[in-house]
Backbone as ProteinMPNN parsed JSONL, in Angstrom:
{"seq_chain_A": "XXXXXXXXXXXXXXXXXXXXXXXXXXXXXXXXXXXXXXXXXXXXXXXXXXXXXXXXXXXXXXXXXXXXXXXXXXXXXXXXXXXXXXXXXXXXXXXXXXXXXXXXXXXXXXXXXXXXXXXXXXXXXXXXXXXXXXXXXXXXXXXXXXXXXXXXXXXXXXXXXXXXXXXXXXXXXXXXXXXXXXXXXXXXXXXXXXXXXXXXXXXXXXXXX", "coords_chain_A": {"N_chain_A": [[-8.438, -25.637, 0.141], [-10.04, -27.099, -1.856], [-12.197, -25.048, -1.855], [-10.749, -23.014, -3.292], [-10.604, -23.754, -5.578], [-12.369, -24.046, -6.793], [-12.909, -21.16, -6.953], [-11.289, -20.752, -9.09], [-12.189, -22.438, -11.168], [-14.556, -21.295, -11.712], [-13.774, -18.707, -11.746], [-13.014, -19.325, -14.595], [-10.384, -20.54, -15.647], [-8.112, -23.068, -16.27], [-6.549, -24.215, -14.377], [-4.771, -25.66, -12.363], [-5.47, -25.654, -8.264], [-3.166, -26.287, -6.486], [-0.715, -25.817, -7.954], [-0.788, -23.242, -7.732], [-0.652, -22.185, -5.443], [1.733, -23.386, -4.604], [3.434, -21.748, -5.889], [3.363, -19.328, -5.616], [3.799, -19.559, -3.02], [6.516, -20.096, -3.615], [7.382, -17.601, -4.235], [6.986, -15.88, -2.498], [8.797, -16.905, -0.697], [11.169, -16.055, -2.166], [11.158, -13.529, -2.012], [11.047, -13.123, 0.744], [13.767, -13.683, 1.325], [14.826, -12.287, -0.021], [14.841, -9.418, 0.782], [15.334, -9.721, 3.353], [18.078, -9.713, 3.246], [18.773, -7.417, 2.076], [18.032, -5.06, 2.733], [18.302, -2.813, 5.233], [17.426, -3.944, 8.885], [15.931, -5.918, 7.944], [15.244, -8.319, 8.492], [13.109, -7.678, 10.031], [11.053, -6.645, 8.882], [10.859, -8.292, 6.086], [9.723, -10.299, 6.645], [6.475, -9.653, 7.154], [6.306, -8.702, 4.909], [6.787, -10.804, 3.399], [4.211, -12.505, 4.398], [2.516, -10.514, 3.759], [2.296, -10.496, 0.883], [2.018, -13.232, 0.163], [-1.105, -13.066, 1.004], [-2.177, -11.329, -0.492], [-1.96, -11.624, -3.183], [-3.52, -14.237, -3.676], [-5.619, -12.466, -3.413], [-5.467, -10.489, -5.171], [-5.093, -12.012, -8.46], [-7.159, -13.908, -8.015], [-9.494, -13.117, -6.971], [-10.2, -10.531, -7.453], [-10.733, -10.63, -10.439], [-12.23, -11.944, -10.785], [-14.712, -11.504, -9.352], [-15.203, -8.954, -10.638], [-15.986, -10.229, -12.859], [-18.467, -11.419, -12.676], [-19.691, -9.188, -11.763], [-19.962, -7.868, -14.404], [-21.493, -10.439, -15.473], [-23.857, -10.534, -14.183], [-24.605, -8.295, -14.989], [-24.855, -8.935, -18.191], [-26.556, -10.411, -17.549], [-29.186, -9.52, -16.987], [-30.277, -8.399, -18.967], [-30.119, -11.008, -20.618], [-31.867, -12.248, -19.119], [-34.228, -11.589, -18.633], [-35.477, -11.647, -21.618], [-35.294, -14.393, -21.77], [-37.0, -14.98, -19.969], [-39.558, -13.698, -20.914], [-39.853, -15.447, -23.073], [-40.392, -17.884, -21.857], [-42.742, -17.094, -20.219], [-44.467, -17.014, -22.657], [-44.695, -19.731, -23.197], [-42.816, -21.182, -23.743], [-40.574, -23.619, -24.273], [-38.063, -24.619, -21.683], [-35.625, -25.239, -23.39], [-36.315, -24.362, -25.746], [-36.798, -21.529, -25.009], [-33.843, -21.012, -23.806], [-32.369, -21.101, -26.439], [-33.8, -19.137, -28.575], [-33.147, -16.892, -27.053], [-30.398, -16.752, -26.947], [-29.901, -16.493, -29.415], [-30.81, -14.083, -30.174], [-29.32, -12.479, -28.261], [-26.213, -11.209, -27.996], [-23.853, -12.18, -25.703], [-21.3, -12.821, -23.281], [-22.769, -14.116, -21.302], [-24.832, -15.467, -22.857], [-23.345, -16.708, -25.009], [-22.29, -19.063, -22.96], [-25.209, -19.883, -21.888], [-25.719, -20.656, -24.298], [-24.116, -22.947, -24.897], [-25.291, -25.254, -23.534], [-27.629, -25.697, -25.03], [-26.158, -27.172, -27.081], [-24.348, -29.0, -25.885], [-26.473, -30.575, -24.988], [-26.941, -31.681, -27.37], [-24.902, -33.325, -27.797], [-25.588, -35.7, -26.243], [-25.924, -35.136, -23.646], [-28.241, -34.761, -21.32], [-30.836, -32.33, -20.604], [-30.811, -31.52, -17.81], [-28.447, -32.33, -16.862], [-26.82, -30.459, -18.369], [-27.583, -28.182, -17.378], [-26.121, -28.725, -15.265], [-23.884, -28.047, -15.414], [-23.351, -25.901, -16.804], [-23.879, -24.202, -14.465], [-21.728, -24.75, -12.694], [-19.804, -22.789, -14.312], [-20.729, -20.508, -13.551], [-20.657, -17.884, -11.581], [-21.538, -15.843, -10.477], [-24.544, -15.7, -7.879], [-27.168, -14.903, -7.767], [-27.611, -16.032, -10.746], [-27.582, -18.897, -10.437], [-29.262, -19.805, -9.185], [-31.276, -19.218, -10.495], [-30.738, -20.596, -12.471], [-31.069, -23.214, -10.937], [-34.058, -22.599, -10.563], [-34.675, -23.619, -13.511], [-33.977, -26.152, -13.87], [-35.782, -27.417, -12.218], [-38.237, -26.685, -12.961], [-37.953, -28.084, -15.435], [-36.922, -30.637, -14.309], [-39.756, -31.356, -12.905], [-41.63, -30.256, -14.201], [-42.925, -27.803, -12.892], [-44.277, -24.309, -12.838], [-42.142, -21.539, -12.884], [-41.958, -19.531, -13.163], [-42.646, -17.033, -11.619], [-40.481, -17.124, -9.068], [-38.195, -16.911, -10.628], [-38.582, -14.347, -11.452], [-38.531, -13.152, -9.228], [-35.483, -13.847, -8.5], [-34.645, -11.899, -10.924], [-34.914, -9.488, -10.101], [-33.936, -9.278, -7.46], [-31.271, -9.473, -8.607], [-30.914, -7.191, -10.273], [-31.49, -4.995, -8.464], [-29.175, -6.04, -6.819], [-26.94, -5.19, -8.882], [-27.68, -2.702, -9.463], [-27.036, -1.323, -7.036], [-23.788, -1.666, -6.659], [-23.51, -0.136, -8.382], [-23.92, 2.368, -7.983], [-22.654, 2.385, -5.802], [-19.882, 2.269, -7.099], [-19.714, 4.428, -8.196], [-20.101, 6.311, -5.996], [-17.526, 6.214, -4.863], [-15.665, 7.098, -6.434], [-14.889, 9.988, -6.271], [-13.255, 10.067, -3.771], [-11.749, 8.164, -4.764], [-10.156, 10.125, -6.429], [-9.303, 12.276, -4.929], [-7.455, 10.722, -3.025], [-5.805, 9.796, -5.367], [-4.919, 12.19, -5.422], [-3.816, 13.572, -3.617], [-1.681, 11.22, -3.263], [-0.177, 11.773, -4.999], [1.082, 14.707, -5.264], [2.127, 14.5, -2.714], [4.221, 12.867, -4.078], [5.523, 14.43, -5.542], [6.307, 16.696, -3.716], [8.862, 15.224, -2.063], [10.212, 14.715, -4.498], [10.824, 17.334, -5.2], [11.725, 17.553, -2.56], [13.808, 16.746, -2.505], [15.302, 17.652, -5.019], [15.707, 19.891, -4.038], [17.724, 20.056, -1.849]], "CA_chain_A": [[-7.95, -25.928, -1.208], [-11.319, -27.456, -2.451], [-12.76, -23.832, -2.065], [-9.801, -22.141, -4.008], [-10.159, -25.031, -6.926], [-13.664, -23.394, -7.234], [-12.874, -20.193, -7.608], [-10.382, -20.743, -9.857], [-13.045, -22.743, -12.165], [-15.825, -19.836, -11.601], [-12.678, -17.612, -13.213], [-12.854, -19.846, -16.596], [-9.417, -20.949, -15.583], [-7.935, -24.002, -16.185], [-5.308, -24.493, -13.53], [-4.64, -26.55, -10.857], [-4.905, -24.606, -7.329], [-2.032, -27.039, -6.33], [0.192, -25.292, -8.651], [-1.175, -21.916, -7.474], [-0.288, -22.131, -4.055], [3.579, -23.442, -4.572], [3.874, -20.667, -6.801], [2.879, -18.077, -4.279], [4.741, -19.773, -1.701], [7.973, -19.985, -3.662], [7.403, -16.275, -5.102], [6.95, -15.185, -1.076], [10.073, -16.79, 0.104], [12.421, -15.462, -2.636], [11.119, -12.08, -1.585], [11.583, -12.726, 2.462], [14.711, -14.081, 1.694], [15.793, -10.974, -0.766], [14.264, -8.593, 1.665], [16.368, -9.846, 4.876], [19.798, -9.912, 3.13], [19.424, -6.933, 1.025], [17.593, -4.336, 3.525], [18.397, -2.952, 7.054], [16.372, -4.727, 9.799], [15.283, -6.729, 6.906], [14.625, -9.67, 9.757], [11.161, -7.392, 10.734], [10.071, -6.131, 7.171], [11.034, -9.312, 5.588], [8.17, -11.448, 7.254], [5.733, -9.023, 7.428], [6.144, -8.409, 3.48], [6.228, -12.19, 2.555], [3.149, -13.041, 4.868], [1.382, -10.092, 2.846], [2.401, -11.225, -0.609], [0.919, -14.591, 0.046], [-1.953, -13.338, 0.92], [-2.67, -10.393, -1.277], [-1.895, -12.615, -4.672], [-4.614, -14.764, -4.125], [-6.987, -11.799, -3.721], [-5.386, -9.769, -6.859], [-4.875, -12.346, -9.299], [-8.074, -14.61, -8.184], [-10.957, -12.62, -6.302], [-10.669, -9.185, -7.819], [-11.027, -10.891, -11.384], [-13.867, -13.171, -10.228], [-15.459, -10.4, -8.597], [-15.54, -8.067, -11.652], [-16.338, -11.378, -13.865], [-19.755, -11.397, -11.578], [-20.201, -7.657, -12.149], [-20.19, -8.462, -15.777], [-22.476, -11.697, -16.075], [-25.169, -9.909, -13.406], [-25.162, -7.144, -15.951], [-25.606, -9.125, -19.445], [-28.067, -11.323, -17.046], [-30.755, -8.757, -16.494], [-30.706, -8.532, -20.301], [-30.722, -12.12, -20.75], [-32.884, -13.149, -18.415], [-35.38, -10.834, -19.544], [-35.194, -12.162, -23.141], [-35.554, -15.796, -21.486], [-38.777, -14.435, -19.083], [-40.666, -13.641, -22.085], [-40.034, -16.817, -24.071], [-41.41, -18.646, -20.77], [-44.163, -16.461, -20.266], [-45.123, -17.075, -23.914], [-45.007, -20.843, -23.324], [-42.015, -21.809, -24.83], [-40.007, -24.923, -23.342], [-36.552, -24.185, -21.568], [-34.944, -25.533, -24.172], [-36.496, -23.205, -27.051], [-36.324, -20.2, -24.584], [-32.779, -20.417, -24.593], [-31.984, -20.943, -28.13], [-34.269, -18.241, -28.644], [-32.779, -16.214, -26.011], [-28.865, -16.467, -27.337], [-30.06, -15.859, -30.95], [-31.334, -12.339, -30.118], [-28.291, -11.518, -27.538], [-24.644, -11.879, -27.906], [-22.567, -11.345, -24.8], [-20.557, -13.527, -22.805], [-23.434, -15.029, -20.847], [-25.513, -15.975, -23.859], [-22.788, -18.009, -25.446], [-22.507, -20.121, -22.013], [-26.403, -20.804, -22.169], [-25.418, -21.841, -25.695], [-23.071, -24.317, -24.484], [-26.288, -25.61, -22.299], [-27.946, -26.28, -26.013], [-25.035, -27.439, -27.277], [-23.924, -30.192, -24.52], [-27.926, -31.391, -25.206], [-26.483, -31.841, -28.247], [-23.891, -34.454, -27.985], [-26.132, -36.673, -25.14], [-26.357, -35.248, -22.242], [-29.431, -34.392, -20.876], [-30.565, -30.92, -20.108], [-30.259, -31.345, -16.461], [-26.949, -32.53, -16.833], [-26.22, -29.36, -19.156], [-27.877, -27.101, -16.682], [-25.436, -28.247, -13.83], [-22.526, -28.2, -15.772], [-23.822, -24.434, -16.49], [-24.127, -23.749, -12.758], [-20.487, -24.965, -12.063], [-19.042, -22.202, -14.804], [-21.04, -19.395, -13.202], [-20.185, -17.303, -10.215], [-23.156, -15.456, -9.54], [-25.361, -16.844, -6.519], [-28.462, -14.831, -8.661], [-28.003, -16.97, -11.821], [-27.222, -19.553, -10.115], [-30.529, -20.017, -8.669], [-32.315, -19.018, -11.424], [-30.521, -22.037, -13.411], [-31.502, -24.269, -10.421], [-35.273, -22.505, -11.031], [-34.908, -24.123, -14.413], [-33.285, -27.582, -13.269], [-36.499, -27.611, -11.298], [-38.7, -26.926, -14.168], [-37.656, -29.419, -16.083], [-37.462, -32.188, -13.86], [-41.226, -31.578, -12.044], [-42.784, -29.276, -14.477], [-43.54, -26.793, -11.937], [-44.161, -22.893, -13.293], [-41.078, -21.194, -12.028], [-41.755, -17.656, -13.337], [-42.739, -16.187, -10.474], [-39.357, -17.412, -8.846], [-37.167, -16.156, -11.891], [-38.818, -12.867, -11.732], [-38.144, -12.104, -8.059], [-33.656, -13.412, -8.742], [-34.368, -11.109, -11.485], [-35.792, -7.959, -9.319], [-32.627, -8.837, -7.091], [-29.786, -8.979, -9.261], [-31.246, -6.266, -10.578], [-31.256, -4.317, -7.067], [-27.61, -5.791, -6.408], [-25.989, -4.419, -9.585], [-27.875, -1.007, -8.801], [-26.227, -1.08, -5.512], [-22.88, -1.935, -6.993], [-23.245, 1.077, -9.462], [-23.831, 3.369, -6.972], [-20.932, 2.136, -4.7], [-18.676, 2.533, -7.466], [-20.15, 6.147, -8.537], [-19.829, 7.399, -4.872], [-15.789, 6.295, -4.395], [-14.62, 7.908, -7.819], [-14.696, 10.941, -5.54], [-12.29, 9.582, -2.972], [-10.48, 7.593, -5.17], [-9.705, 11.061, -7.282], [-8.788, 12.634, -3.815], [-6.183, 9.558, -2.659], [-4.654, 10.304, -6.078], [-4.06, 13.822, -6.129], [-2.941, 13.391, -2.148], [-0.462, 10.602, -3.198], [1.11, 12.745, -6.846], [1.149, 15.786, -4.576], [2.821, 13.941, -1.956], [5.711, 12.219, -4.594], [5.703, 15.823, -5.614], [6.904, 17.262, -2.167], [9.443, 14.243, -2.031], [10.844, 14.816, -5.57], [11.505, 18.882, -5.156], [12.569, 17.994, -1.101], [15.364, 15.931, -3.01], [15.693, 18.646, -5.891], [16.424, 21.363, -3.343], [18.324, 19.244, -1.067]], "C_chain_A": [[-9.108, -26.119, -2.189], [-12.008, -25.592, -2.688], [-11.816, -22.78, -2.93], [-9.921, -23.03, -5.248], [-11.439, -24.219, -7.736], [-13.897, -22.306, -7.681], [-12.405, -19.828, -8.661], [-11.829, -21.57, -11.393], [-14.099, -22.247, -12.536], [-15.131, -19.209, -12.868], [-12.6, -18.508, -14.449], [-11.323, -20.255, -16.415], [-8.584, -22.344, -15.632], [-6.318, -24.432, -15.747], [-5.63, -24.941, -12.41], [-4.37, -25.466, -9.449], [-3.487, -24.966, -6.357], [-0.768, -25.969, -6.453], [0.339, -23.736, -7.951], [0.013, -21.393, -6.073], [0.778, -22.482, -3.7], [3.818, -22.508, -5.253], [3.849, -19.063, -6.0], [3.763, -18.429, -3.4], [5.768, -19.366, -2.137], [8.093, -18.044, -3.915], [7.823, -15.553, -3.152], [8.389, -15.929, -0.462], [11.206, -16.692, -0.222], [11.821, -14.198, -1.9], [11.212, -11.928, -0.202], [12.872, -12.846, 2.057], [15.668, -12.453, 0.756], [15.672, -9.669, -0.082], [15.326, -8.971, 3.5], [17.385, -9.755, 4.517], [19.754, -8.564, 2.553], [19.009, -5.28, 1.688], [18.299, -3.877, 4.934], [16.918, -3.388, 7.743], [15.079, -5.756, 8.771], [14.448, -8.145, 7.837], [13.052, -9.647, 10.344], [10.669, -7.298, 10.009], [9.925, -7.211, 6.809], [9.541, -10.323, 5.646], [6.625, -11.263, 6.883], [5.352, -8.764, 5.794], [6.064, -9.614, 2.822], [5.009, -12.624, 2.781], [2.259, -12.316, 3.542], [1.039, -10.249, 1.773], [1.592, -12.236, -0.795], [-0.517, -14.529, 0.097], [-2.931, -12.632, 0.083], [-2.66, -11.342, -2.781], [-3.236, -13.213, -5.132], [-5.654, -13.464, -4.231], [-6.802, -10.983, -5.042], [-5.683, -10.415, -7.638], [-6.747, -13.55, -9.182], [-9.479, -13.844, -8.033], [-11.146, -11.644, -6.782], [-10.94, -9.301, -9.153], [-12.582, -11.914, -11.412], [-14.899, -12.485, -9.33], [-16.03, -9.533, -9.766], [-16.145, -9.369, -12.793], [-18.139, -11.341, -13.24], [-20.391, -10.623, -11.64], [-20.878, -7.974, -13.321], [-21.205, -9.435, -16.026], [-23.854, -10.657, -14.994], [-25.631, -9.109, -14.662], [-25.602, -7.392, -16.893], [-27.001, -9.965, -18.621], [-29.264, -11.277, -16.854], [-31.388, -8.531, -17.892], [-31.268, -9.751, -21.146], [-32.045, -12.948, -19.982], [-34.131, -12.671, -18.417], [-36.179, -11.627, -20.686], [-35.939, -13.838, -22.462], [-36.619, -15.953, -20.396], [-39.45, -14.495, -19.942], [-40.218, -14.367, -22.329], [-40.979, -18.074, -22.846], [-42.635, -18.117, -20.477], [-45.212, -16.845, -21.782], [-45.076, -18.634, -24.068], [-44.301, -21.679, -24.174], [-41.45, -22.744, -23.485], [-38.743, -24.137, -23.03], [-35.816, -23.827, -22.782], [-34.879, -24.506, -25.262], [-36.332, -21.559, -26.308], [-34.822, -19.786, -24.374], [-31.875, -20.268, -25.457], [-32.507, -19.6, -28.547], [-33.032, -16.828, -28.137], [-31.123, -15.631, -26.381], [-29.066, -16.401, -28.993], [-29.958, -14.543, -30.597], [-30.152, -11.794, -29.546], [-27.04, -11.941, -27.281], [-23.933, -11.219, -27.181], [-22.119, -12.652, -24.439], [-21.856, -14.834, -22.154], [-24.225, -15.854, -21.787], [-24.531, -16.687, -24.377], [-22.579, -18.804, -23.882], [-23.556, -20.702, -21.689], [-26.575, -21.276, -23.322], [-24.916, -23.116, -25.803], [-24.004, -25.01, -23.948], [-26.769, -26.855, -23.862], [-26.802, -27.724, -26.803], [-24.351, -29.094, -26.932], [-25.163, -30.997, -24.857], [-27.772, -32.049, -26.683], [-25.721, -33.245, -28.83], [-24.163, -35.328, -26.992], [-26.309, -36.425, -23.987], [-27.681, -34.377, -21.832], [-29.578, -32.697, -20.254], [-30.082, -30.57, -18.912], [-28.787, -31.609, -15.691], [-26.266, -31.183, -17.104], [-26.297, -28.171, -18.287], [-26.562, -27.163, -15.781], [-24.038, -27.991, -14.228], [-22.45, -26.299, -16.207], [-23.252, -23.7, -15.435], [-22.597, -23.875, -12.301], [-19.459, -23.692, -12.744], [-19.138, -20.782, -14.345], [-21.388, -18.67, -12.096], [-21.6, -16.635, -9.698], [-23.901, -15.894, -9.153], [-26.796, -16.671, -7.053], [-28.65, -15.745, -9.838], [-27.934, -18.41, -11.043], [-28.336, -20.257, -9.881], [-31.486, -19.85, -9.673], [-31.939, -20.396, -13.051], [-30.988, -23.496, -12.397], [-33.126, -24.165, -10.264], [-35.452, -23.508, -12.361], [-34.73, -25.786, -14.295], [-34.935, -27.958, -13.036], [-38.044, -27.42, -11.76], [-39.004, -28.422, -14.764], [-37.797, -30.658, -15.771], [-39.379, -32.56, -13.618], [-41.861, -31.243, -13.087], [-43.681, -28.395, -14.132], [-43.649, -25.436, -12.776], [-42.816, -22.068, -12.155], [-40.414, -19.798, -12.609], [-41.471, -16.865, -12.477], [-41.227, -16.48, -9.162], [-38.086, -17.27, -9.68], [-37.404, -14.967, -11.392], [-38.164, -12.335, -10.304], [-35.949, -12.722, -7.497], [-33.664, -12.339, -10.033], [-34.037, -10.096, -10.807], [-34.379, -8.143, -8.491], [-31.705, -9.064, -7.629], [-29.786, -7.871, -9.629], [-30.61, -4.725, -9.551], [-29.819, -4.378, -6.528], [-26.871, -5.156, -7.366], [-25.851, -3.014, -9.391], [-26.449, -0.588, -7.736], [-24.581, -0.897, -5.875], [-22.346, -0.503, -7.715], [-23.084, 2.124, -8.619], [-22.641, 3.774, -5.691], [-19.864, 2.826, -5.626], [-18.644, 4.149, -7.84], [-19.458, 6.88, -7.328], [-18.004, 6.886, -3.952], [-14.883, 6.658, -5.242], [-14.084, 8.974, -7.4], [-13.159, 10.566, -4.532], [-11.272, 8.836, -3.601], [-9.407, 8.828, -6.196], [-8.407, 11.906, -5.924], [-7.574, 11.6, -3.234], [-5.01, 9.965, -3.743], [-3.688, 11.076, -5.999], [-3.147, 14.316, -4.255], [-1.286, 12.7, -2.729], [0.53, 11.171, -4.486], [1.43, 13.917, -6.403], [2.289, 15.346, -3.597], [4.572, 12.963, -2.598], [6.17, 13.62, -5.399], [6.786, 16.61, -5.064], [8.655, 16.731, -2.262], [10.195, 14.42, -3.044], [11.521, 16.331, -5.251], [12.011, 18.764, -3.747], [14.075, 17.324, -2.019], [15.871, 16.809, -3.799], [16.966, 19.729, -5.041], [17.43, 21.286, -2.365], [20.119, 19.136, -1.76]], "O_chain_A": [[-9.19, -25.433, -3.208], [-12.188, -25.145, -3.821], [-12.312, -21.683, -3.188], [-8.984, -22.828, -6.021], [-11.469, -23.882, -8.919], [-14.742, -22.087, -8.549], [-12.798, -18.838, -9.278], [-12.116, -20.949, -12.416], [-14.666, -22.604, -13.569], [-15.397, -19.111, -14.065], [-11.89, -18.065, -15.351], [-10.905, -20.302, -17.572], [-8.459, -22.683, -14.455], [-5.343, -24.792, -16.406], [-6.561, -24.675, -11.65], [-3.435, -24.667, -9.408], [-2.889, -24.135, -5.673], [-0.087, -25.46, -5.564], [1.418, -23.199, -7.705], [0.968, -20.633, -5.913], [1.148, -22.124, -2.582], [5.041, -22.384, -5.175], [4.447, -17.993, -6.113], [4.55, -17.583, -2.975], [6.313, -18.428, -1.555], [9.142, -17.465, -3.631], [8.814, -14.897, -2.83], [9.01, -15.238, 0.345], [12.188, -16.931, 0.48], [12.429, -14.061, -0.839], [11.432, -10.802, 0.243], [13.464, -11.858, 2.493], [16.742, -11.893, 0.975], [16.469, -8.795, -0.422], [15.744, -8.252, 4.408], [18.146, -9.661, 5.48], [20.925, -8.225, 2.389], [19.608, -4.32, 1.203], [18.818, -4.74, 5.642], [15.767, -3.242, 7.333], [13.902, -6.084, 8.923], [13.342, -8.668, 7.701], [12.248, -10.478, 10.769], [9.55, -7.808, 10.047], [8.781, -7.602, 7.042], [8.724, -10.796, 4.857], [5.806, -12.101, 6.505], [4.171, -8.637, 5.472], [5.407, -9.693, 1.784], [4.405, -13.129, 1.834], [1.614, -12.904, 2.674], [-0.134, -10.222, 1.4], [0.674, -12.302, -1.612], [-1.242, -15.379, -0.42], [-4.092, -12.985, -0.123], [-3.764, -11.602, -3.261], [-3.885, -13.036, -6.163], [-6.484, -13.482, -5.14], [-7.709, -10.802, -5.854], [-6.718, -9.979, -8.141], [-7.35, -13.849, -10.212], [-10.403, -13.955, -8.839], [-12.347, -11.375, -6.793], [-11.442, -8.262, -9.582], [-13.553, -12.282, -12.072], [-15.788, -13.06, -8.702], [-17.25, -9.4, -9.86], [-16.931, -8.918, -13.626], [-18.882, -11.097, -14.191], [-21.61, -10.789, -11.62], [-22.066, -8.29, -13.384], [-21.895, -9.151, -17.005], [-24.772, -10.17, -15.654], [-26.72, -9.216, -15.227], [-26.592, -6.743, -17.231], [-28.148, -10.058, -19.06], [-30.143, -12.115, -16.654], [-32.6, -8.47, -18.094], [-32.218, -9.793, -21.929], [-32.81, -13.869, -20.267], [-35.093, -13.406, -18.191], [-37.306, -12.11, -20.577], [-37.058, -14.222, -22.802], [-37.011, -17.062, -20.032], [-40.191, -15.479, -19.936], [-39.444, -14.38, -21.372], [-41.919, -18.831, -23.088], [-43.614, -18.86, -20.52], [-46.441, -16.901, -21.814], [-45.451, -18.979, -25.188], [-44.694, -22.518, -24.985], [-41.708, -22.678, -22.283], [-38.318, -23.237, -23.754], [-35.463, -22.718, -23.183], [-33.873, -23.92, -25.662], [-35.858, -20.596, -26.912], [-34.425, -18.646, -24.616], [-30.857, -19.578, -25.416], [-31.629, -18.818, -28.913], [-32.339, -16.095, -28.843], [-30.705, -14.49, -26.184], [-28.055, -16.222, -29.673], [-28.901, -13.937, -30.776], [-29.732, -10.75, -30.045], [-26.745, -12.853, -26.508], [-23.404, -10.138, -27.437], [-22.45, -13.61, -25.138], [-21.872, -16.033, -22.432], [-24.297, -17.047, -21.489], [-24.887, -17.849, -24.18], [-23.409, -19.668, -24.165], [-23.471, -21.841, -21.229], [-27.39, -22.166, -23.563], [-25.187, -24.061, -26.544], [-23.358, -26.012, -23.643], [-26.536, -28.058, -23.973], [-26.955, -28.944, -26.871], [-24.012, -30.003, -27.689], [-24.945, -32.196, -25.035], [-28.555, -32.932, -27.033], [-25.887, -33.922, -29.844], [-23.168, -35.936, -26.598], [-26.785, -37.243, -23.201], [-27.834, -33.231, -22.255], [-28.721, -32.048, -19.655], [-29.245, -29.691, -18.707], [-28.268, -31.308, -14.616], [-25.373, -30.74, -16.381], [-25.441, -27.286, -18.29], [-25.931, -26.146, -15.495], [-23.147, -27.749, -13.413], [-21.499, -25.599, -15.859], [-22.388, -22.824, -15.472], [-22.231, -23.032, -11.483], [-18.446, -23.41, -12.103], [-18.248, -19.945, -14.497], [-22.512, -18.856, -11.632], [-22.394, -16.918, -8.801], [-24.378, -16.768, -9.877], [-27.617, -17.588, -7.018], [-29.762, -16.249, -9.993], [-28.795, -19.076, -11.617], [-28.421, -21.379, -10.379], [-32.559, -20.445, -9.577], [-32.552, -20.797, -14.04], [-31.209, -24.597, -12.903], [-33.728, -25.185, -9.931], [-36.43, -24.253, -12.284], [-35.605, -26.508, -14.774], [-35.349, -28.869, -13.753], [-38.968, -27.889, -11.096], [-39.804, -29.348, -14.632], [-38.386, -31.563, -16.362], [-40.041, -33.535, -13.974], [-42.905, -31.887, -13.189], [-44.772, -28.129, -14.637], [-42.827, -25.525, -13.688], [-42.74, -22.124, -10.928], [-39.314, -19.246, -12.616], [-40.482, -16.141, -12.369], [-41.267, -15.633, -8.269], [-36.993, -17.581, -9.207], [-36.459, -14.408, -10.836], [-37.446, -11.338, -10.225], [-35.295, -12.237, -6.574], [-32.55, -11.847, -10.211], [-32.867, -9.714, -10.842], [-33.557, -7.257, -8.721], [-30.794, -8.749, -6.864], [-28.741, -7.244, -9.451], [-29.765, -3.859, -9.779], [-29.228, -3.44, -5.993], [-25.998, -4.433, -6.887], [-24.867, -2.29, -9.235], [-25.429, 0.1, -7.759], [-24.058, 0.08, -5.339], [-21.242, 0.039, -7.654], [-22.025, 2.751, -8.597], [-22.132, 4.719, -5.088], [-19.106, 3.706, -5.22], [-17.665, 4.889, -7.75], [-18.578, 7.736, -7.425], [-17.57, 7.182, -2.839], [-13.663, 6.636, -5.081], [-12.966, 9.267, -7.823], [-12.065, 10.99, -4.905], [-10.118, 8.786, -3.177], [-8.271, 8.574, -6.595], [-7.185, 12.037, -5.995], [-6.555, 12.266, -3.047], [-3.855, 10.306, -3.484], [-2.477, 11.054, -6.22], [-2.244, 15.101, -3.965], [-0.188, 13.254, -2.7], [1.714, 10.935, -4.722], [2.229, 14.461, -7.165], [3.388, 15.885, -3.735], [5.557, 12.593, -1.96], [7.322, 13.671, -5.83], [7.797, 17.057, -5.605], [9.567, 17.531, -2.469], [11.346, 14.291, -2.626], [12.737, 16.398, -5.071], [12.744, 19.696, -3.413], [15.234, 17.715, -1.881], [17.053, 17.023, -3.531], [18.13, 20.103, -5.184], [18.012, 22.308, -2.002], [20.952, 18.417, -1.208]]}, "name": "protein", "num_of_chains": 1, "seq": "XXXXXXXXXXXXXXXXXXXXXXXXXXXXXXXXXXXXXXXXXXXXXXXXXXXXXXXXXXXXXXXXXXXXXXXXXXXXXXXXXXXXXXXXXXXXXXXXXXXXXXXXXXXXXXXXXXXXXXXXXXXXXXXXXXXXXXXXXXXXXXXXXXXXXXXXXXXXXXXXXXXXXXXXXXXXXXXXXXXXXXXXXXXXXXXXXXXXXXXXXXXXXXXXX"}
């Protein structure tokens, strides 16, 4: 439950996973129960189609949006975190590197290191602001590269050379990502024109029928 509360607050969501998970349940046992009365041998399908409901939901409605949300922040991140490399390299403080940093670039991730400023704003301390950061954002690369800064801040350690190489791999994982999705456009074109070919068949066997 604790690990589904999390994902759900990764996704920017503000719902209880409580709620989630009676809602799924009840949704899965109108559909066994409309599926055994309303089917033949509804008694074997029935089960077999509520179990999957329950468990496909959470991955549609939570993981495949919090997955592509991840895509997304990696991608403005290599831009931002760029932007917020040079302002540290040039000897600016956290703080001014990412004010700096969300002046110059407006995407999604740059207003949430705004919120960082922001939060420093109304009393709480950066390291407070950082973790409250860290809790909104799914990627395991920023993630680390906001607990590089945490870590900064407190010691005053240099923590370039530890930015630069979660840069170099987020970098390397989005690649990877791009390339995945490039080389299944093929196959996913092919599944199509199988399954519109195939309701095809099915439509003119009934036509001629």
């Amino acid at each position: 439950m604790k690990k589904l509360q999390r994902k759900i607050k990764l996704l920017g969501i503000n719902y209880d996973a409580n709620i989630f998970n009676s809602l799924r349940l009840v949704f899965s046992l109108i559909l066994f129960f409309y599926l055994i009365f309303s089917i033949k041998y509804g008694y074997i399908i029935a089960p077999l189609i509520a179990i999957i409901f329950y468990l496909l939901s959470e991955y549609v409605v939570i993981d495949i949006p919090l997955r592509n949300k991840i895509i997304n922040m990696e991608k403005e991140g290599i831009e931002y975190v760029s932007s917020l490399l040079l302002n540290l390299k040039n000897s600016k403080s956290i703080r001014v590197s990412i004010k700096n940093s969300s002046r110059v670039i407006n995407s999604d991730l740059s207003k949430e290191f705004s919120q960082v400023i922001n939060d420093t704003k109304i009393g709480l301390t950066l390291e407070e602001s950082l973790n409250n950061l860290s809790e909104r954002i799914p990627s395991i690369f920023l993630q680390n590269i906001i607990l590089n800064l945490k870590e900064s801040d407190k010691n005053g350690t240099n923590v370039i050379n530890s930015i630069e190489r979660q840069l170099e791999a987020m970098e390397q994982h989005y690649e990877e990502i791009v390339v995945g999705k490039n080389k299944s456009i093929p196959i996913i074109m092919c599944l199509n024109t199988i399954l519109f070919l195939s309701l095809m068949i099915v439509f003119l066997f009934y036509i001629i029928k």
